[in-house]
C-alpha positions as CSV (number, residue, x, y, z in Angstrom):
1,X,261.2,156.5,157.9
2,X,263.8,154.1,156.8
3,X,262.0,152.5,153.7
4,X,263.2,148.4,153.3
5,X,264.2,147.0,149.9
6,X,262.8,144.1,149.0
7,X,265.9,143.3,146.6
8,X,269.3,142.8,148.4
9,X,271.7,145.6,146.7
10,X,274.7,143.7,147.3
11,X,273.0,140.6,146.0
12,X,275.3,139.8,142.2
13,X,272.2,137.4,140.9
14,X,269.0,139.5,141.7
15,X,265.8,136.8,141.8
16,X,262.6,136.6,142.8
17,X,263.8,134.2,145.8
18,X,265.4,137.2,147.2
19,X,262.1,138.6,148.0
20,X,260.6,138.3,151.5
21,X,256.9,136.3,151.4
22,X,254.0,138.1,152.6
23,X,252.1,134.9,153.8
24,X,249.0,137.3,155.0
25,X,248.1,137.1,151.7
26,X,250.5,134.7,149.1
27,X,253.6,133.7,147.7
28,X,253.0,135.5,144.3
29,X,254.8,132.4,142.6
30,X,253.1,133.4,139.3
31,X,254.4,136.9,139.0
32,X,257.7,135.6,140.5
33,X,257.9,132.9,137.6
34,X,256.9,135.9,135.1
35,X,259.7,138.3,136.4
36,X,262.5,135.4,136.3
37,X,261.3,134.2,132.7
38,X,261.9,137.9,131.8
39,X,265.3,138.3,133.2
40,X,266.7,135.8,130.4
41,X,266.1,138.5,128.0
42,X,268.1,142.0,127.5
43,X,266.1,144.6,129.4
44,X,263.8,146.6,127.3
45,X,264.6,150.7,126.8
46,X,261.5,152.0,128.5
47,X,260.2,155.8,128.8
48,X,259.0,156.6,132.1
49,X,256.6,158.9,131.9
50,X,256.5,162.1,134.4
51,X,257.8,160.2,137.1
52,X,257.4,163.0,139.8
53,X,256.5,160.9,143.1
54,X,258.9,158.4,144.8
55,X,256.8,155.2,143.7
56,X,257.5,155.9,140.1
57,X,260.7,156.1,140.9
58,X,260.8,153.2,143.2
59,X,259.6,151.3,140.1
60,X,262.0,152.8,137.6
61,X,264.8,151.7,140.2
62,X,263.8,148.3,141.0
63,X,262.6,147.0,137.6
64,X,266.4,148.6,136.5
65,X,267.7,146.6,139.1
66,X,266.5,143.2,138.0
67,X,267.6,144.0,134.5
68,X,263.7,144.5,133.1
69,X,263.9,147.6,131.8
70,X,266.7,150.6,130.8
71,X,264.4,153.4,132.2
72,X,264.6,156.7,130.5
73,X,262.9,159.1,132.7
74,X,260.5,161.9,130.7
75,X,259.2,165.1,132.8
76,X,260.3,168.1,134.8
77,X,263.9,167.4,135.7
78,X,264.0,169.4,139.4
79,X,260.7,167.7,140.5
80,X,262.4,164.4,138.7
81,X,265.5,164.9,141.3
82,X,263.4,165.8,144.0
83,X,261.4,162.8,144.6
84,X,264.4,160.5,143.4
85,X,265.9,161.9,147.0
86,X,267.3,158.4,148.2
87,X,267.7,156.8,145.3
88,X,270.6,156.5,143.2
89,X,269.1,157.6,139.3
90,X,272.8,158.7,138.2
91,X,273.1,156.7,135.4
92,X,269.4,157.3,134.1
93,X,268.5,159.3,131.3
94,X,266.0,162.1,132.2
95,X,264.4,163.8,128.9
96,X,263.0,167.3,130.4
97,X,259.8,168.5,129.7
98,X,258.2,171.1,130.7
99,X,255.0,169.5,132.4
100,X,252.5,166.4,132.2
101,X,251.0,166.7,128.8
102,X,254.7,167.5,127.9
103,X,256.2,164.7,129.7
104,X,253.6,162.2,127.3
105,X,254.2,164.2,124.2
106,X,258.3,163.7,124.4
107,X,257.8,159.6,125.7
108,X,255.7,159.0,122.6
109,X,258.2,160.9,120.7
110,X,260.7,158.1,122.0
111,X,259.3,155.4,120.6
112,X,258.8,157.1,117.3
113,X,262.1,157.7,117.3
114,X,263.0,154.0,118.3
115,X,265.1,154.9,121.4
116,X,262.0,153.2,123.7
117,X,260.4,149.8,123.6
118,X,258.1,150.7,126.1
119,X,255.8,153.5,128.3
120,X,255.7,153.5,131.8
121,X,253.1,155.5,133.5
122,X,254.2,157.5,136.1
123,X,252.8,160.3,138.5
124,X,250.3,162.2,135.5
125,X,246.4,160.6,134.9
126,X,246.2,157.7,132.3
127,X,244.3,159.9,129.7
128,X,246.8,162.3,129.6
129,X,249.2,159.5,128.5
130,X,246.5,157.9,126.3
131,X,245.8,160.9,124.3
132,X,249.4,161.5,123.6
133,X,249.7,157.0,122.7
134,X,246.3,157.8,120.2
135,X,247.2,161.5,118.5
136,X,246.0,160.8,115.1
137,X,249.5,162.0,113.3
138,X,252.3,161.8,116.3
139,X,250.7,159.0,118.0
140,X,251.6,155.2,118.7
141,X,248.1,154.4,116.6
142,X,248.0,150.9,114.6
143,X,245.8,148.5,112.9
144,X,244.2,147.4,116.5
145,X,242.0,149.0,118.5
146,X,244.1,149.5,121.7
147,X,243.0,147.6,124.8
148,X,244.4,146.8,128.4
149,X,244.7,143.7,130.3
150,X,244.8,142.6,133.6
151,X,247.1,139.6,134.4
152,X,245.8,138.5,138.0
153,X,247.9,136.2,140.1
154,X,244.9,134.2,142.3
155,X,246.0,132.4,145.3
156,X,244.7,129.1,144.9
157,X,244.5,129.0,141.2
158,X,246.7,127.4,139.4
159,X,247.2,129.5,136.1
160,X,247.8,133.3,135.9
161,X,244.4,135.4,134.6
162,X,243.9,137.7,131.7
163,X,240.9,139.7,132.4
164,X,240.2,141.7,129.3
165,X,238.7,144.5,128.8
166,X,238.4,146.2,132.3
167,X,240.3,149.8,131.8
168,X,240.1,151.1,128.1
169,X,237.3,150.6,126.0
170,X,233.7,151.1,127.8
171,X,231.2,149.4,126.0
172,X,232.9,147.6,122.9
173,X,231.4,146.8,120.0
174,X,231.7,143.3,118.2
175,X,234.4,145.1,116.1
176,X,236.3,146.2,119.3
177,X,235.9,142.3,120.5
178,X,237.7,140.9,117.7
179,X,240.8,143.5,118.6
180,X,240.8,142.6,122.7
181,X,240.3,139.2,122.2
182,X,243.6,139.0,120.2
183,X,245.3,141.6,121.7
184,X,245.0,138.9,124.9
185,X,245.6,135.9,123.0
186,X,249.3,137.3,121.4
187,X,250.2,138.3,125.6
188,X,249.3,135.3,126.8
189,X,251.6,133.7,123.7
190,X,254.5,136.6,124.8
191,X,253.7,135.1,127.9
192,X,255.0,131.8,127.0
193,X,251.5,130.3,127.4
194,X,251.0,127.6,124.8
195,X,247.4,126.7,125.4
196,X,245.5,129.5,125.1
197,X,241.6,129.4,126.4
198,X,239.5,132.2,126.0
199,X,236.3,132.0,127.2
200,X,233.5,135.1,126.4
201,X,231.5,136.0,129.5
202,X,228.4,136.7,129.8
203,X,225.8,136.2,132.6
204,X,224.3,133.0,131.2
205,X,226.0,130.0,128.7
206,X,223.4,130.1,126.6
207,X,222.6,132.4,123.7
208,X,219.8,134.2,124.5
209,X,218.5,137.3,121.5
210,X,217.7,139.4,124.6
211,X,221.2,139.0,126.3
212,X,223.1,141.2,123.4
213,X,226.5,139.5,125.0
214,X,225.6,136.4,124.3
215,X,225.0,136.9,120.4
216,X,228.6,138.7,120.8
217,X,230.0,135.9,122.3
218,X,228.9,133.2,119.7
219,X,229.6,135.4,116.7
220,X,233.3,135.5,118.0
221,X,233.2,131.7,118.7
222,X,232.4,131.4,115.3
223,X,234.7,134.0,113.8
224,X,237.5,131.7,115.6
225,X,236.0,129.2,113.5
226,X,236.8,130.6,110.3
227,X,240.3,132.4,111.0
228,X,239.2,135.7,112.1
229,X,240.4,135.5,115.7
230,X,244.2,133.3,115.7
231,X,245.9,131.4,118.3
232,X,243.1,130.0,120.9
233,X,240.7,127.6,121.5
234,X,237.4,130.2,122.2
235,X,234.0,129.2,124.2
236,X,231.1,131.1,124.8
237,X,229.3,132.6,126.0
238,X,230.1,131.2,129.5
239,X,229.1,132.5,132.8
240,X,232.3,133.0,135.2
241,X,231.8,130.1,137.4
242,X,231.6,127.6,134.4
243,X,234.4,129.3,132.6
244,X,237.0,128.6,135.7
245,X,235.6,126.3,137.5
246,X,235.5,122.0,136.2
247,X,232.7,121.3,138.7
248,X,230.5,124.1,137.3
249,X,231.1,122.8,134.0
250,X,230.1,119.7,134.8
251,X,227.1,120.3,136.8
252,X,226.0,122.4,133.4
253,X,227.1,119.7,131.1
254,X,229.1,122.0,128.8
255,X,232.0,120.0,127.3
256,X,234.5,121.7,125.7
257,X,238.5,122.7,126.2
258,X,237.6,125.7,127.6
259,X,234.9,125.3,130.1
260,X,236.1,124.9,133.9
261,X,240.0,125.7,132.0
262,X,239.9,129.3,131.0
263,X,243.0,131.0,131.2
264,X,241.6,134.2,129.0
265,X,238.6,136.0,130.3
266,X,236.7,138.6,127.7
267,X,234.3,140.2,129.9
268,X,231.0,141.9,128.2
269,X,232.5,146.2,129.2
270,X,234.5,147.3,131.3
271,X,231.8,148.2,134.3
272,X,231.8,144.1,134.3
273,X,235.4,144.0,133.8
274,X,236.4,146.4,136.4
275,X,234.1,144.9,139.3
276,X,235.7,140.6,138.5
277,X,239.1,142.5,138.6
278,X,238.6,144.4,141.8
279,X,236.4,141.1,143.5
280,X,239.7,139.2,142.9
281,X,241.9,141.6,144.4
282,X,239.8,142.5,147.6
283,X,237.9,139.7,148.4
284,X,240.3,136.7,147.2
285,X,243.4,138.0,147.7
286,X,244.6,138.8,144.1
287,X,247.3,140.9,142.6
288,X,246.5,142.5,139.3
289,X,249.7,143.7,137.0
290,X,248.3,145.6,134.1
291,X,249.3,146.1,130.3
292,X,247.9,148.4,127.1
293,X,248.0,146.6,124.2
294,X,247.6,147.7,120.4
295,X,249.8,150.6,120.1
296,X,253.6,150.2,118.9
297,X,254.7,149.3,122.4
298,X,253.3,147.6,125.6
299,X,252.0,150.3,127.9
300,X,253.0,149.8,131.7
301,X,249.8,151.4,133.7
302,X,250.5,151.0,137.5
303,X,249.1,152.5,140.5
304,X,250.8,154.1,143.3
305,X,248.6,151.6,145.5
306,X,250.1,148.8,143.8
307,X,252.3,146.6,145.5
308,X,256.2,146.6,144.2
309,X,255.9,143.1,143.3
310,X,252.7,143.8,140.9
311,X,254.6,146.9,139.6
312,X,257.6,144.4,138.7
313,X,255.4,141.8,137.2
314,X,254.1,144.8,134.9
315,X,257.5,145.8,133.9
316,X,258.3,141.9,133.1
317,X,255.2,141.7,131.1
318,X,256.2,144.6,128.9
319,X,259.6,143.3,128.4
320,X,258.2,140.0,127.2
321,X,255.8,141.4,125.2
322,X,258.4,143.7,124.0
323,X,260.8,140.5,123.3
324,X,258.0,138.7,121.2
325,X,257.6,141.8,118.7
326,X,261.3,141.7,118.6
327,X,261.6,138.3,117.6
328,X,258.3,138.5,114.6
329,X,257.6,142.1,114.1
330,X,254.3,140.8,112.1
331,X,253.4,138.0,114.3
332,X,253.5,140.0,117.7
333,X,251.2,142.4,118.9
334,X,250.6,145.2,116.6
């Protein structure tokens, strides 16, 4: 079957604009606005990790074709050339490895080396890739504990969505909190979002001893307070409707700049991160791009059931992020 691009190849100027709108669902303008803002910068050297299935190298192809990314692709070369059937990888890199674990192994390599800015996950599971990003000695490892965010373009919302923490750490401690909660707030500054509100979920907005995420959620409040946690205005804890929603807020009587204004959601673990993530994307319509954060590179985790566009929107996200450590080595993400 003949498979459609979505980006003209004849086109000189490649934009979002270019792209036909699915109005079943939306118009995506928020990941469109994040892809353009990221073609103003140089693309970012990224290792594609075992990218053995046509979608990987769909996405290696298009995000190389809107100048987002210098894809170097990492895994068994024949089965490399073999899904790349159709596409035109000739001036790629391919790094050959002997299998998966192999394929993770040489990408991390990369970066240690400095020839990559960026992972890409392609056609292996995400712990085989993780457990190459955390090997104690050969790993991407830092001061932060690593963590993943979703950024989830709503229809009807006005403001793009962190969701944090709905893929990497299960049940985080306090500790873990104070690492996801900036881990969001530096993206959503490599974002180029200037007012940053984080609100702490929980199931209630009050603090209640028996509600363990509440305490969390106030001790973090506080630790904002005193210059533990940078770069946001924090609330909690907050239940979800009056977190997003002014009228909620309102009807609760909880003033502050965060309430009914979040653009930064901490959820309590990921079993309650996974389920707001997923309820956006099946039952309002959402698109979820997703990042790792807290190793020495943005981590680009897609799905092969992801859309292109949401694959895209991941790759800008990495090249912004990758652009802000760039810029302040020790202000960006660590």
């Amino acid at each position: 079957m003949h498979q459609r691009r979505i980006f003209p190849l004849e086109s000189k100027e490649l934009t979002m604009s270019d792209a036909p709108i699915d109005h079943s669902r939306q118009d995506h303008v928020k990941f469109r606005r994040l892809v353009e803002r990221a073609q103003r910068l140089p693309p970012a050297p990224t290792a594609i990790v075992h990218p053995c299935d046509k979608v990987a190298i769909e996405s290696a192809v298009e995000a190389s074709r809107l100048k987002l990314i210098v894809p170097i692709l990492v895994g068994p070369e024949a089965r490399i050339r073999e899904a790349a059937a159709g596409f035109d990888i000739g001036e790629f890199e391919i790094v050959d490895a002997a299998h998966s674990n192999d394929s993770a192994a040489k990408a991390v390599a990369l970066v240690r080396a400095g020839r990559a800015e960026a992972l890409m996950k392609g056609s292996l599971h995400t712990d085989e890739l993780m457990a190459a990003v955390v090997a104690r000695e050969t790993g991407l490892r830092t001061a932060r504990r690593i963590s993943h965010c979703f950024i989830m373009d709503v229809p009807d919302h006005e403001d793009a969505l962190i969701i944090t923490d709905a893929a990497v750490n299960i049940a985080p401690t306090l500790e873990d909190k104070v690492h996801i909660v900036q881990n969001a707030i530096d993206l959503a500054h490599a974002l180029g979002v200037t007012d940053v509100r984080v609100a702490i979920l929980s199931a209630m907005e009050t603090v209640n001893p028996k509600v363990l995420s509440t305490l969390e959620a106030a001790a973090l409040c506080k630790m904002a307070d005193r210059g533990q946690i940078v770069g946001a205005v924090l609330d909690g804890p907050l239940a979800l409707d009056n977190a997003i929603s002014p009228e909620a807020a309102a009807i609760k009587k909880i003033v502050s700049p965060v309430a009914g204004r979040a653009n930064v959601l901490v959820v309590p673990d990921l079993e309650a991160g996974n389920m707001l993530a997923k309820s956006l994307s099946f039952l309002a319509g959402a698109d979820a791009a997703g990042i790792v954060l807290g190793a020495r590179v943005p981590i680009i985790l897609t799905s092969r059931a992801d859309a292109l566009l949401t694959r895209l929107a991941s790759c800008a996200i990495a090249l912004l992020v990758a652009a802000a450590r760039r810029e302040s080595p020790t202000a960006a993400i660590q």
